[in-house]
N, C-alpha and C positions, 0 to 999 in steps of 0.2 A: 391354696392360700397364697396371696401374691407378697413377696417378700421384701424390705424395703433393705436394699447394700447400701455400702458406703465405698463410692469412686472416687478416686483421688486422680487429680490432676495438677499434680505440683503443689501449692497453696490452697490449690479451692477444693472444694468436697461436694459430690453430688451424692443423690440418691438414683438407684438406676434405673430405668425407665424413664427417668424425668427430662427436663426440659434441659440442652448442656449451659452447663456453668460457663461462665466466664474463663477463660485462659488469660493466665499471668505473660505477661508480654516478655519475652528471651532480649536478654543483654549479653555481654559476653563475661560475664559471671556466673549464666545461667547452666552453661555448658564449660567446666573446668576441663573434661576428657580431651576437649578439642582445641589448639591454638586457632586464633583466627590470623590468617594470612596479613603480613604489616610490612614492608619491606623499610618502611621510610620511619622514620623516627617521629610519635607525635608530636601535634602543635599544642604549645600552652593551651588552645579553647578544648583541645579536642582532651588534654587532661583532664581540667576544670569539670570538663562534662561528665567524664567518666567516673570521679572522683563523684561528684552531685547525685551522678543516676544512682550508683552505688551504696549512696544513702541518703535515699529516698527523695529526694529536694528536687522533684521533676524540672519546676518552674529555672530552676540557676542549668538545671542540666538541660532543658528545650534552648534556652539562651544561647547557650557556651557551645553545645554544636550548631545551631543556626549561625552562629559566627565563623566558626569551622566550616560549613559548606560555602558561604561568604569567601573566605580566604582561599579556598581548594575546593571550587565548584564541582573540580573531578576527582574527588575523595569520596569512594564507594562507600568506606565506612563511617564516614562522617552523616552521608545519606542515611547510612540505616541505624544510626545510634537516635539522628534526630527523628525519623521515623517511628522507631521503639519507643523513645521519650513521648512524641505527640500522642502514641495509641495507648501508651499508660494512663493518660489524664484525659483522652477523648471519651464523650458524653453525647456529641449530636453528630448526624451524620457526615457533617462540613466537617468535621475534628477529626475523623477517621479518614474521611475521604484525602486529606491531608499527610495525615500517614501514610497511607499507601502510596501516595505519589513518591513522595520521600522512598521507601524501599524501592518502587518499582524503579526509581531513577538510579537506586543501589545496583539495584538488576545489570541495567543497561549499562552500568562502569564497569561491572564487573559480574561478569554473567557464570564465574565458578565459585562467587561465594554464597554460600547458604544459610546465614543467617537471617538476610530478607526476605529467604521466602516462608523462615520458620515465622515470623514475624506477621508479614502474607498471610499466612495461614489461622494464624489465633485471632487475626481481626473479621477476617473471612466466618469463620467460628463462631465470632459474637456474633455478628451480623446472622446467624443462623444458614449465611451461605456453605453447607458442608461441603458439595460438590467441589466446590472452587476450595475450600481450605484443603480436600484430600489431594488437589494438584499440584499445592504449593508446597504440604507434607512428603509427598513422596519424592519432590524435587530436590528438597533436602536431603530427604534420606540418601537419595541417587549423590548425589553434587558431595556427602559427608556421610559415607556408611557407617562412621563412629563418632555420631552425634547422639549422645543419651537422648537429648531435650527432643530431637525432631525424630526420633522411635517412639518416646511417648506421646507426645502430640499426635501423631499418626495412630497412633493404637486408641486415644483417645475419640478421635474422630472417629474411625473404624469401629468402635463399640456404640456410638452415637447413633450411626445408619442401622445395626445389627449384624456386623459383618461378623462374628465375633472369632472365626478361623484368624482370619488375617490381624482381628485383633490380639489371640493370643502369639500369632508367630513375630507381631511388633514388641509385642512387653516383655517378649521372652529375648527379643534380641537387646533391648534394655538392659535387659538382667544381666546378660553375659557381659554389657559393655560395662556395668558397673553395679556389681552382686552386692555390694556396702548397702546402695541406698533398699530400704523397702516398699519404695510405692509401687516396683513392677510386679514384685509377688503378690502385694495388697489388691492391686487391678485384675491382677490373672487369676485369684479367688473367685472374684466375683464372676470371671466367663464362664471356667470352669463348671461351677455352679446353673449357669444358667443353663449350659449343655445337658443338667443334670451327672454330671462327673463331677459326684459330692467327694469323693479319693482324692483327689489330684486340685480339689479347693480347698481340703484342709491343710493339706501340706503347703498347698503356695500361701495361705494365712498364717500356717506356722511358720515358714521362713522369714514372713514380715515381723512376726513376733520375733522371732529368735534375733532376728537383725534389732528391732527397737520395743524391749517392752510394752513401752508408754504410750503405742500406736492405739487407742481406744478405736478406732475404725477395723483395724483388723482385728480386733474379739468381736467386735459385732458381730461383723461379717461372718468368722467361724461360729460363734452363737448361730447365726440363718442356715450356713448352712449343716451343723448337726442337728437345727430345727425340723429341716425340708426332707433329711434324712431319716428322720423318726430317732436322732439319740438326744430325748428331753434333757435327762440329766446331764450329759456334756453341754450343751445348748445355754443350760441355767446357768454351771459352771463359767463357759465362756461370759453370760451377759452380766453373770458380777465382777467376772475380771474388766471387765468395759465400765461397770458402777465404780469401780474402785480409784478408777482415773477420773473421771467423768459424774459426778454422782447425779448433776441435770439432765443427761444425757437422752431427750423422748427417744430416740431409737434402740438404745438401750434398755431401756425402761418397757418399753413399747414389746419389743421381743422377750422381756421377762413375762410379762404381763400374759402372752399368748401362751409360755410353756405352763406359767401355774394355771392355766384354759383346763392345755391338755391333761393334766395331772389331775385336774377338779377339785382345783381349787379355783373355784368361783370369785369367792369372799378375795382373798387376794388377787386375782387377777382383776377384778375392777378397780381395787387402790391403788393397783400398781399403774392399769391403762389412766387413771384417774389424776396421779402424779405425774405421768407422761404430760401430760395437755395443761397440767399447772403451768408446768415448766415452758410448754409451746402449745397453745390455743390452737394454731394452726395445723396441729401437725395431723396431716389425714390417716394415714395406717392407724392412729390409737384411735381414731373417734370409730374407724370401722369394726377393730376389734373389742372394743367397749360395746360398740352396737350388738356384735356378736354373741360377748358373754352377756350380757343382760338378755337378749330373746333367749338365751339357754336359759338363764332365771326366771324367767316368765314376763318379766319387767317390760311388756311389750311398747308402751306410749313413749316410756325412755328409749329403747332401741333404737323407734324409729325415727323420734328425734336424732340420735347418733348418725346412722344410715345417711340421712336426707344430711346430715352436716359434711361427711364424708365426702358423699358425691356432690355437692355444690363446692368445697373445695378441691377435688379434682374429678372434672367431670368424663375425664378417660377412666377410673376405677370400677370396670367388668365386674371386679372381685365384689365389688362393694352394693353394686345395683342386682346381682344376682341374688348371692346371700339374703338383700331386704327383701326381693321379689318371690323367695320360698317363706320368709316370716309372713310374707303377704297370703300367701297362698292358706296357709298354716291359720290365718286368720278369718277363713272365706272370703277375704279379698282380690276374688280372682280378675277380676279387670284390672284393677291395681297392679296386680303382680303383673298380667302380662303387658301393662306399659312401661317397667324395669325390664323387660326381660326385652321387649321390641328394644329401649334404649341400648342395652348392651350391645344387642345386634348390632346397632348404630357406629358404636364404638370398634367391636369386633365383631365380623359379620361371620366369621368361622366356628365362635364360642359355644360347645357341642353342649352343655347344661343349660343355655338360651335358648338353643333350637328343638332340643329334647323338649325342655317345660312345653314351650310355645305349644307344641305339637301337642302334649298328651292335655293341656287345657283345651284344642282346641276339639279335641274326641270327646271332652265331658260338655262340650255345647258354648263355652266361651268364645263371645263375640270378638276376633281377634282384628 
């Protein structure tokens, strides 16, 4: 059963598997652990700016350093402030491409500060260039081995590709450089977990708890994984501590709804999957596990409506095209099934319950 986490990446939240979020563009607020190198006292623009980016007022803060690089062409930080500011409000590729000049010209003033490549890197990111953001990640990291912001971003990226060794030994050095905050234990949950070292994800979930109650991503998260581990009751436990913050919450809802599956309770896990998709129509994991419990009901026309909703909204879920492709089966729809089952192939051509099915429909004479 394919599990839905909750990634944090400073401000944005993903779910894991998925597409990467956005990254919050680093200011030199973003990174308190670290002085940025200043020898010269600033200029009024370069105040103004910093003062604007600081709260929020992109438009007066792109100004007031554009004036700033104007006056001090060769002000590296004046480069990457207005750099940071352009890729905060950039939207087309000319917007961004813009940015980056701006840092990279940061670069060339001054080729030991590392802020622009943190920078570098989170637009790289959006652009879904990961290759190129993991270059300008670890040049920070290199250039400021006690940069919080450019360990997480690197870990960030590194859990993107699937690296997730390298991504736990970046969140962990997060951790050590500043054990207060809890998104590095919140993040290392989630690798943990995906290694199947459900140990060592609870506890990095409980330190993010223990650091900030209110964290509703990290109960989820512990909810998945005392799910994936078979302890229901902990699992419910954690997904109402998540309802208690959160009471809209479809991931949280979404994961209650799967435990009272297993416990059979039927009748409520469909109000529960049911209340998930109230709250967000879109959200794929409850229409699959609503699909699920209903073919347990018998409710087969409904399922498969779920199913076919499921996978049209994400048409990478394996989970989701197998599953319908055994209610298919279950149905003597065995052509049907094995064009779920070829699909998943498609997706994942390793997926050992795709290749199995395929095969044994294809000894009872189905045309494959």
């Amino acid at each position: 059963m394919k599990t839905t986490f909750a990634l944090r990446a400073f401000s944005v939240l993903i779910a894991a598997g998925c597409a990467m979020a956005p990254f919050t563009v680093a200011s030199a607020y973003d990174d308190p652990h670290v002085a940025v190198p200043d020898d010269s006292p600033a200029s009024e623009s370069m105040r103004k700016g910093e003062s604007a980016y600081e709260h929020g007022n992109m438009k007066d803060a792109i100004n007031q350093f554009r004036e700033a690089t104007r006056q001090e062409p060769d002000n590296a930080k004046a480069h990457q402030r207005l750099g940071a500011a352009l890729a905060a409000t950039a939207n087309t590729k000319d917007e961004y491409d813009a940015a980056i000049a701006e840092e990279k010209q940061a670069v060339k003033l001054d080729a030991k500060y590392f802020l622009p490549h943190v920078v570098l890197g989170q637009i790289y990111a959006n652009e879904d260039k990961v290759d190129d953001a993991l270059v300008e990640f670890k040049t920070a990291v290199a250039l400021n081995p006690k940069s919080f912001r450019s360990h997480m971003d690197l870990g960030f990226a590194l859990t993107h590709i699937g690296a997730v060794d390298d991504a736990i030994a970046a969140y962990k050095k997060a951790n050590e450089i500043n054990p207060k905050d809890p998104t590095p234990p919140l993040n290392l949950g989630v690798l943990y977990a995906q290694k199947g070292d459900y140990a060592n994800g609870v506890k990095a979930e409980q330190s993010a708890i223990a650091i900030d109650k209110t964290i509703k991503e990290a109960w989820i998260n512990l909810g998945n994984i005392y799910a994936d581990s078979g302890e229901t009751d902990k699992a419910i436990d954690a997904f109402n501590q998540a309802l208690k913050l959160s009471p809209k919450h479809p991931n949280a809802l979404c994961g209650l709804g799967w435990m009272l599956q297993k416990k059979g309770d039927l009748k409520g896990a469909i109000e529960t999957q049911r209340k998930a998709l109230k709250f967000d129509p879109d959200f794929e994991p409850a229409h699959r596990r609503l699909a699920e419990v209903l073919n347990e009901q018998g409710e087969d026309k409904e399922a498969e409506s779920e199913f076919k909703k499921a996978i049209q909204l994400n048409p990478r879920d394996v989970t989701a095209m197998v599953q319908y492709a055994k209610m298919l089966e279950k149905l003597k729809r065995d052509q049907d099934a094995a064009a779920q089952y070829k699909k998943a192939l498609t997706v994942n051509p390793d997926e050992k319950m795709a290749k199995d099915a395929l095969a044994e429909l294809g000894k009872r004479g189905v045309k494959l």
